[in-house]
N, C-alpha and C positions, 0 to 999 in steps of 0.2 A: 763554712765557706765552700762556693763549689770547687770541685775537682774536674779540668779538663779534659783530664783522662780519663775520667766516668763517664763523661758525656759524649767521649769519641767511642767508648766500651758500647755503652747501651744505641750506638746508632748502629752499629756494627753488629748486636745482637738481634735487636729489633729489623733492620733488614733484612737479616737470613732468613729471620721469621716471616716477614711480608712474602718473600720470593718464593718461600716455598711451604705456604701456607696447607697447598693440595697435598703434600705427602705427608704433611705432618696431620691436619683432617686423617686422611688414609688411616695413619698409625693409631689414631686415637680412636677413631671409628666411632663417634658421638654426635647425631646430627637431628636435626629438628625436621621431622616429617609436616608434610603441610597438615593441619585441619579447617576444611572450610567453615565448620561452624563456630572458630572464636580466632583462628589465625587468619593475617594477612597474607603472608606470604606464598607463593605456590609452585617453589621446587626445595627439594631437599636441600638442606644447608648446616655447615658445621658448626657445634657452638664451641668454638673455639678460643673466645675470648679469655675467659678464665685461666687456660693455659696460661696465654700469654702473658699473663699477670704472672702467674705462679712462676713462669719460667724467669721471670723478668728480680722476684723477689729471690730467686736461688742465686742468682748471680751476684745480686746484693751480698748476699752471705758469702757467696763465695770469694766476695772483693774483701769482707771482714776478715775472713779468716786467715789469708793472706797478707793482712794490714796493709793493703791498698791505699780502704778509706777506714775514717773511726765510728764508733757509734756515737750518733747528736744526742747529746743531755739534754737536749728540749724535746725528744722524745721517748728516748731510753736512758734511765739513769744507771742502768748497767746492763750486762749482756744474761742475765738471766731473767730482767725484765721484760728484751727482745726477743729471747728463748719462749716465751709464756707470752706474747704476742704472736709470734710467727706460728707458736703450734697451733695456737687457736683457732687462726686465718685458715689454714692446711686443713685445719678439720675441718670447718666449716667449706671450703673449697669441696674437700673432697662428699661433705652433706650435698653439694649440690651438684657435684658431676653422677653421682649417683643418682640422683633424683632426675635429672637428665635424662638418663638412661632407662629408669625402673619408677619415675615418677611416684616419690612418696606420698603420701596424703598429710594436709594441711597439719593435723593433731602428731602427727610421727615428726613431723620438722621442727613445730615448734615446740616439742619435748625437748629434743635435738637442742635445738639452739637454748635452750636455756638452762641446760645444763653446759653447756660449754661456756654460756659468758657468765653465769654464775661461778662457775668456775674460777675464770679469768678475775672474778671481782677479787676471791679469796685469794688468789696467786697474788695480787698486785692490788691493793688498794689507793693505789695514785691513781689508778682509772675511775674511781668512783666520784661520780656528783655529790656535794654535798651540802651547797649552799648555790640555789638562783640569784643574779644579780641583773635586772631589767631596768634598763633607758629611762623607762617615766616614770618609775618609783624610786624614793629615797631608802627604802628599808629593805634589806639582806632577807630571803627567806632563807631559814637552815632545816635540811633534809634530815640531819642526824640518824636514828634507825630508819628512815624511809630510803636512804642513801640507796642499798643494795635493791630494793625493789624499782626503784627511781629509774636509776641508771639502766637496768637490763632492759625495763622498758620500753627506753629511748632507745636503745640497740634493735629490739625486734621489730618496735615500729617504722624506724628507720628503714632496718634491712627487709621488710615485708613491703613495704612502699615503696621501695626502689625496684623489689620483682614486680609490682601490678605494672609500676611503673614503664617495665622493658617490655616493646611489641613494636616499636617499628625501627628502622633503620638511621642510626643516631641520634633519638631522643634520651636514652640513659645516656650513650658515652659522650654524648655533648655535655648532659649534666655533669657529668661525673670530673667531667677536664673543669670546669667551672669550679668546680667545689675544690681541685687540687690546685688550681692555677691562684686561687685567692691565697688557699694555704702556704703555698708557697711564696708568696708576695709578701707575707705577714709574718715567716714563719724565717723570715733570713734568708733566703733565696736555700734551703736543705736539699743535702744531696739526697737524702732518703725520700726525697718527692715526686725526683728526679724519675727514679723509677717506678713512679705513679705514672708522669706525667707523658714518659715515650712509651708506655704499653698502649696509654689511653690513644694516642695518635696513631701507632697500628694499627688498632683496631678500629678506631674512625678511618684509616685508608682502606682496611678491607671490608666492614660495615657499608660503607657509603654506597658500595659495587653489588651489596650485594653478598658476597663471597663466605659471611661469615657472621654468627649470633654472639652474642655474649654469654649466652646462655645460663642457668642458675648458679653452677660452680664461680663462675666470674660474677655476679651480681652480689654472692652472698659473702668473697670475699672484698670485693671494692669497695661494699657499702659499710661491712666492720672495717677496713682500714680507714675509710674516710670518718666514721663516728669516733672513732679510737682517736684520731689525729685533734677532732677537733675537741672532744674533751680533754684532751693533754692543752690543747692551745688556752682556752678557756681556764683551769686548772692555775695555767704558770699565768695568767692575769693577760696572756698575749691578745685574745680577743676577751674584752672584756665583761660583756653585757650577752647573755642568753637570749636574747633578741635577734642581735646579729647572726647566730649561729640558725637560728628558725626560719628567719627572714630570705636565708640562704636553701635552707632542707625544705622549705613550704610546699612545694609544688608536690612530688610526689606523696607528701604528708595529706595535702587537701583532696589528690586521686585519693588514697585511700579513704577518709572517711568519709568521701562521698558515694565510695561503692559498698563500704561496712552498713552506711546506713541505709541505703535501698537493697542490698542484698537482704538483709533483715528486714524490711519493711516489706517485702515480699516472701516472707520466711523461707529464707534460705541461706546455705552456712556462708558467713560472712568470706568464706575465701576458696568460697563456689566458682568456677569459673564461666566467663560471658565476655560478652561483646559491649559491655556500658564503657571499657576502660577511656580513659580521657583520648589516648590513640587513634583508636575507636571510632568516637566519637566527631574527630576532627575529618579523620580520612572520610567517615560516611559525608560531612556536611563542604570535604572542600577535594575532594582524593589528596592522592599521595603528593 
């Protein structure tokens, strides 16, 4: 059930944030230099998105801790569940403000990332996939031991399709509000979406100017909370059919495998970077 006073907390958080965007940039000192050979854009600019997320889930915690608000059984069935969620994010957050910074290479991340959500499988096995249930067939496929490769899967292609995905000025956090705004439609109107839903709005006020990127820290945590979320929804029978949830993730899924497969048809490593991305593509045939 929402809380009121969560939602007067997080406008109040979230606009300090807005206001004073530039000093907090300053302090973080993290920003995307132009390249004209695969970037759009052409002044230096903060990726600060990520923060915002982060700063936005501390406060969560810190309403927890305080008993504010409580932790939702439809997505943590206890606080050591949420413990072994939120480290995950953090790590993976901090995977990508580093790479921000020092830009890892493709084979270092995605070591990276799967040891972490392999991880996560062993920590918490209510995350894992284990049985697809699709619209136009009658018959349950069961994943059984393919469960833990199944699922990590879904996580890196997820979260690797949501970076190709990010290049222009709210095309991910429009996605990304879409995919939290359902969630939350479906999911009992949860407060813990809550603070999905005003970071995402931030950052589309300062995205939209200009002002600010989301850059990979914030990409590689939004896109694990949004996969996590919706395998928990799916899971509790809340969306019920693995379709729905595709139908929803499609877009940045089809950028990818349409650049895995001409990047390799031109042998080259499939997470080479270029100017094909669907972004890309639009701005050369209509601009910005």
């Amino acid at each position: 059930m929402l809380n009121i006073g969560t939602i007067f907390i997080l406008i109040i958080v979230n606009f300090f944030i807005v206001i004073n965007y530039s000093k907090i940039s300053k302090l973080i000192n993290i920003y995307d230099t132009p390249d004209f050979k695969r970037k759009i854009h052409k002044h230096k600019t903060p990726l600060l998105g990520g923060l915002i997320f982060f700063l936005n889930i501390v406060v969560y915690l810190f309403l927890l801790v305080i008993d504010f608000i409580s932790i939702e059984n439809i997505f943590f069935k206890n606080k050591y569940e949420l413990i072994f969620f939120i480290l995950i994010g953090f790590i993976l957050f901090f995977i990508g403000l580093y790479d921000d910074k020092k830009n890892l290479t493709p084979n270092i991340k995605l070591f990276l990332f799967f040891i972490c959500l392999m991880s996560l499988m062993f920590l918490n096995d209510e995350i894992l996939i284990s049985e697809l249930h699709f619209s136009f067939i009658n018959k349950i496929i069961q994943l059984e031991n393919f469960s833990y490769f199944f699922t990590v899967l879904c996580f890196l292609l997820f979260i690797n399709a949501c970076n190709m995905f990010d290049g222009i000025n709210l095309q991910s956090s429009t996605f990304f509000l879409i995919c939290v705004l359902f969630q939350f439609l479906i999911a009992g109107k949860s407060n813990f979406i809550l603070f999905l839903i005003f970071p995402l709005i931030s950052i589309i006020i300062l995205n939209s100017k200009g002002k600010i990127f989301i850059g990979d820290g914030g990409i590689y945590l939004i896109s694990f909370i949004i996969g996590y979320l919706f395998i928990k929804l799916y899971n509790q029978r809340i969306i019920i059919n693995s379709d729905t949830i595709f139908l929803i993730m499609m877009i940045p899924g089809y950028d990818l495998l349409r650049l895995f497969v001409e990047r390799i048809y031109k042998k080259k490593h499939p997470f080479s970077p270029d100017k094909l991305h669907i972004h890309h593509l639009i701005y050369n045939r209509f601009g910005y």
